[in-house]
C-alpha positions, 0 to 999 in steps of 0.5 A: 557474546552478542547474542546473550545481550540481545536476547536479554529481556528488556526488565534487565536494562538498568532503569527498566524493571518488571512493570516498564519492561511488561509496558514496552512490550504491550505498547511497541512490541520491545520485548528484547535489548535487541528490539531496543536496539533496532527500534530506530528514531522516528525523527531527530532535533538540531541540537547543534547550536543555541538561538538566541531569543531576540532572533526569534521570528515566527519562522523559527520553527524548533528552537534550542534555548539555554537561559533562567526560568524568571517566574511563572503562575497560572492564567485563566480559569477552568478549562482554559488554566494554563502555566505561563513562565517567562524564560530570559537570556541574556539577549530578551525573554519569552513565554512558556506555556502549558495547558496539562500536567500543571501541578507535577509541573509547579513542584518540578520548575525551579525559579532562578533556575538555568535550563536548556529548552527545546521547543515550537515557536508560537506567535500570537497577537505580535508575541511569541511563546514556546507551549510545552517545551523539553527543559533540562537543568543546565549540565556539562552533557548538554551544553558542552557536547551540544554538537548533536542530533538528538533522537525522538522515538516513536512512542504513547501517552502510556509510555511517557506517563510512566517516565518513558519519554523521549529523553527516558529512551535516549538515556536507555539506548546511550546505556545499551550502547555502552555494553556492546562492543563492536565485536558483537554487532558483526557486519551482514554485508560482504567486504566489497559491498561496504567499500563499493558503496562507502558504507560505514560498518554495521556497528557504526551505523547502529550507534550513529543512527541512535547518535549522530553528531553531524548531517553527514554522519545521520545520512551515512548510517541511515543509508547503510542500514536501509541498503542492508534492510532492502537487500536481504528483502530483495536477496530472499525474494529472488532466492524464492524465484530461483528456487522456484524455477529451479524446482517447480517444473512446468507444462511445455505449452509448444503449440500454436494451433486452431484455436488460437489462430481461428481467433486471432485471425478472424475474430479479434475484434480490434488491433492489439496495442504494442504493449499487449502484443509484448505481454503475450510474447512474454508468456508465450516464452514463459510456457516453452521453458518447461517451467511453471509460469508466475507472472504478473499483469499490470494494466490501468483500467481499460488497457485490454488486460482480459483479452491478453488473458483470453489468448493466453487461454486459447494457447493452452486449449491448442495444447490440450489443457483447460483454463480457468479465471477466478474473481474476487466478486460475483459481479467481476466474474460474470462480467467476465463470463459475459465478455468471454463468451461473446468472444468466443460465441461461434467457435468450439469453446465451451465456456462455462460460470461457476460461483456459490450461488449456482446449486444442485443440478446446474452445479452437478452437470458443469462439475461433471462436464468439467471433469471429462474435458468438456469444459475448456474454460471455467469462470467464477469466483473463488468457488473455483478452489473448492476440493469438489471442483475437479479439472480432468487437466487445468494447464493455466489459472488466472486470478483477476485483482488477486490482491483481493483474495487470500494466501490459502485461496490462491495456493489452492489453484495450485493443487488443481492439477498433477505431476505439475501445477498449472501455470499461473497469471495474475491481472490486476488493474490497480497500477502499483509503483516500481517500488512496491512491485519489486517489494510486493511481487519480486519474486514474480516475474512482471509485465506492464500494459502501459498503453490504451487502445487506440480511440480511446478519450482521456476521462475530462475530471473536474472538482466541484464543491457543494455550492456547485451541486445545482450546475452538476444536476443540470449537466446530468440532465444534458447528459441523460437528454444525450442518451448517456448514463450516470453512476453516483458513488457514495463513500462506504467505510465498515466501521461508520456502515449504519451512518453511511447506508443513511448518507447513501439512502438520503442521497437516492432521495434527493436524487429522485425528487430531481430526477422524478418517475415516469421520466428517470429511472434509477438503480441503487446498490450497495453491499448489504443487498441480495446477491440476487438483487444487487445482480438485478439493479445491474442488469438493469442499468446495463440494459439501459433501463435505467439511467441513473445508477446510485451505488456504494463502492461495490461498482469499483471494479468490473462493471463494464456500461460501455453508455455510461459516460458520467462518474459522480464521486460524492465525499471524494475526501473519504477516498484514497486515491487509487480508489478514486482512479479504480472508480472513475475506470468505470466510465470512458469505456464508449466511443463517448467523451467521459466525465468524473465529478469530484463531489467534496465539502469547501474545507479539505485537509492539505492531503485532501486537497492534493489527491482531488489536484493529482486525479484532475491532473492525470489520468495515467494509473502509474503517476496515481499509485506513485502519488498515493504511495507518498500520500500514504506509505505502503502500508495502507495501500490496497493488498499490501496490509495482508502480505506482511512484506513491508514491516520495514523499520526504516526504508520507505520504499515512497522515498527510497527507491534508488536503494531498492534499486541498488539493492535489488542489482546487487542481490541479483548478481550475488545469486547469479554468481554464487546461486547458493552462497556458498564461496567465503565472502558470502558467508556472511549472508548465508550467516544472516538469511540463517538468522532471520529464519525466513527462507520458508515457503513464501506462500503469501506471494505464490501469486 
């Protein structure tokens, strides 16, 4: 039975044991001949035909030998030891070099010897060598069956110290492939779906992927197994979204009434966009479906995210419900308060601020007032979810950058109300890619700002390096003389914290001595400060007190200084890029031209480089997030860490979203159809979803 071979544990394996096994599963998790099995190569080598040496150049790249080991013996002295051998075919000869690992080596090598070697050209002062190639004694197996792709596993210096290299793993994976039979690695796809898309089956495409003898073949399995990875991710999302809609009933929100007439009318303060104005037709149609809302906003800095939100919350009012917006930050929540309330300023809404920091009294009375009604719109932090804030009927909760906030957090705004949860509508200003949305928030339903307001200039971004720092402070100077202000922003990375309050500090200081008192002004903020004194810096620089404002990144998101028109971005290096894009949003909120000044060291690395190119290039959020998405993969960008969603052991949603694509369309309409899987030629996947367990309540993406 397959499943009693998959579930052995790994010491079972012959050639593994008790200490490899315990090994295997510290370092990569493989606790199961399953986990063997569907621990995928990382990456494969051509080992489909032998070069010959004489045709060698330094652009060879890996290459694949099969000659005699002539002699070898160690060079240099001390640190610099080596092991140089030269290696002959019958066409010239080469250099192998090894800087570790020489002694095991002088009693492993055999002088006279045929081998294979695999390995790095490397050229050097007109002569090439090979450091620390693969070698395997000259055999039947790999020289007549030389047709392959060789695979490489991801793997530790703990793993290959103990004889669990790559070539140990492959001997493993070709040992375990030789007891299952096709049988038991039966197919999780329906019929129709392999013959639409010429997949090969389920049991083919697992022993090609380990094994794949040609181009064709590896491209075959690997697209099948990633199409099957992505679908039942995207089958259970949508699952949670139909269920959703299905069972989690919702308030009828029917009316269009004063409030949000009155506003419209004669208090909005500029011409909605386009896209603002099909935002709002989506939600409206969400709150007459008798459903409860999950919806998701997307909209670069500066797009009008919070005014969408602010009409969303005057049609609740006109239906009689309250509305709250939660922050992640105290500085994010008042701004809002602050805009929120200089919108309404004049109209019968009352507004009100809660955060922890508002205590006794204060605290009691909004309490008090929420409870009977009289708050209609409540704006904080996460004080919000505290059992002890009671609404008397909370129709609709906004969260601001919810990726900030945490699952238990945001589940908690969904207790606020009874029979039904409020409807829920989540902002966020950093752009995610097509890809990761549908993988992130698929089971939310999406919308897209995707223009600015009109009036609004493209933030000029421009590189400078540190021979350039006094032509920047002269351009500050101008600017300040024209009445703008200035935002310098310094790295802060918590595990380098000490050294970079420091680079921080010392920073303020050369500032300063450049911008001296009585003539400049300057704030400083940053994390380790008083709330009360970080809110005081701030205030500061938005009332114009201030002209220059040093800070870490606590400024990056909701800082609204519609004066300050110039962004200094120092170590840009250390910066991912949305978080870049995130800060330079800080500036371009006047009628002024905006500047951002990419600060770097003259040496970058090659990603450096091409994330500084791709900020002075664009300034739309979306092209940004693609960019950092194949920068950095899916896992390091912002949120998407703690939903756990994509562990994926193949796809690579920078790379593969045509799959997804595919994947999704195909789920969708499998649902459409057979909603509950239960005509025959789905029970495979009602077999599989089973299987995997993971048809529970999917609280890391309530919203």
């Amino acid at each position: 039975m397959l499943e009693n071979i998959l579930d052995s544990p790994i010491e079972y394996l012959k050639g593994v044991g008790p200490k490899k096994g315990e090994l295997l599963r510290k370092e990569l998790g493989v606790a199961t001949f399953g986990d063997l099995l569907f621990a995928y190569p990382s990456r494969y080598i051509d080992k489909t035909q032998f070069h010959h040496i004489a045709d060698l150049t330094e652009d060879s790249g890996s290459v694949q030998l099969k000659g005699v080991l002539r002699r070898f013996s160690t060079e240099g002295e001390g640190r610099k030891t080596r092991l140089v051998g030269q290696f002959r075919d019958e066409s010239g000869a080469i250099s192998l070099v090894w800087f570790t690992g020489i002694s095991w080596l002088q009693k492993q090598l055999i002088i006279g010897q045929e081998y294979v070697i695999y390995g790095r050209v490397n050229a050097f002062k007109d002569a090439y060598s090979i450091p620390h190639p693969e070698m395997e004694v000259v055999s039947t197996e790999n020289t007549q069956t030389a047709t392959a792709f060789a695979p490489v596993y991801p793997s530790t210096e703990k793993l290959n110290a103990q004889g669990l290299d790559a070539k140990s793993r492959r001997r493993l994976i070709k040992l375990l492939l030789e007891k299952i039979e096709p049988a038991q690695l039966p197919e999780t796809l329906p019929a129709y779906v392999v013959k639409k898309f010429h997949f090969p089956s389920r049991f083919e495409s697992i022993l090609l992927i380990h094994f794949p003898r040609t181009e064709d073949e590896l491209k075959a399995s690997t697209n099948r197994l990633k199409f099957e990875e992505l679908f039942f991710l995207q089958l259970r999302l949508l699952q949670i979204k139909r269920r959703r809609k299905d069972e989690v009933k919702g308030y009828v929100f029917e009316k269009i009434g004063d409030f949000f007439n009155n506003f419209y009318q004669n208090k909005l303060p500029f011409e909605l966009t386009n896209a603002q104005k099909r935002v709002l037709k989506e939600i409206r149609r969400d709150f007459g479906l008798g459903i409860q809302m999950n919806r998701l906003v997307q909209g670069d800095v500066g797009s009008g995210k919070t005014m969408v939100a602010l009409l969303a919350m005057l049609m609740a009012l006109d239906n009689g419900f309250q509305t709250c917006m939660m922050a992640p930050t105290e500085i994010l929540a008042q701004q809002h308060f602050i805009s929120i309330s200089n919108y309404l300023q004049d109209s019968p809404v009352e507004v009100a601020f809660l955060s922890g920091s508002i205590k006794g009294k204060a605290r009691k009375h909004i309490l008090e007032r929420l409870a009977a009604g009289e708050i209609h719109i409540l704006i904080g932090t996460h004080a919000l979810i505290e059992d002890w804030v009671v609404f008397k009927n909370l129709g609709l909760a906004i969260t601001d950058e919810q990726h900030r906030f945490g699952v238990a957090q945001r589940a908690a705004l969904w207790k606020k109300n009874k029979p039904f949860p409020p409807h829920v509508l989540v902002m966020t200003a950093t752009p995610i890619p097509r890809t990761l949305a549908m993988t992130l928030y698929g089971d939310l339903d999406i919308s897209v700002i995707d223009e600015l307001p009109p009036g609004r200039k493209d933030i000029v971004t421009l590189h400078r390096t540190e021979n350039h720092r006094l032509r920047v402070i002269g351009f500050m100077r101008e600017q300040i003389a024209l009445g703008r202000q200035v935002y310098i922003v310094y790295p802060m990375i918590e595990e380098s914290e000490k050294m970079d309050l420091q680079n921080l500090m010392s920073g303020y200081e050369a500032i300063s001595r450049e911008f001296p008192t009585p003539e400049f002004q300057i704030s400083i903020l940053h994390g380790k400060m008083k709330a009360a004194d970080k809110d005081f810096e701030m205030q500061r620089f938005v009332r114009g007190e201030t002209q220059i404002m040093v800070a870490t990144t606590v400024i990056e998101v909701g800082v609204n200084v519609p004066n300050a028109s110039v962004m200094v971005i120092e170590n840009t290096e250390r910066f991912g890029l949305s978080q870049l894009h995130q800060l330079r949003g800080r500036v371009g909120r006047g009628a002024e031209q905006s500047y951002c000044l990419l600060m770097s060291s003259f040496k970058l690395s090659k990603d450096s480089k091409e994330r500084i190119q791709t900020m002075v290039r664009t300034n739309n959020g979306f092209e940004i997030a693609e960019a950092d998405l194949k920068l950095r993969g899916p896992g390091d960008l912002e949120g998407t860490q703690q939903s756990g969603i994509v562990n994926l052991r193949l796809a690579d949603l920078a790379k593969d979203g045509k799959i997804l694509a595919a994947a999704r369309e195909v789920a969708a309409r499998i649902l459409d159809d057979d909603p509950y899987l239960k005509r025959p030629e789905h029970e495979v996947l009602a077999v599989q979803l089973a299987k995997e367990g993971k048809v529970k309540k999917a609280w890391s993406r309530i919203s």
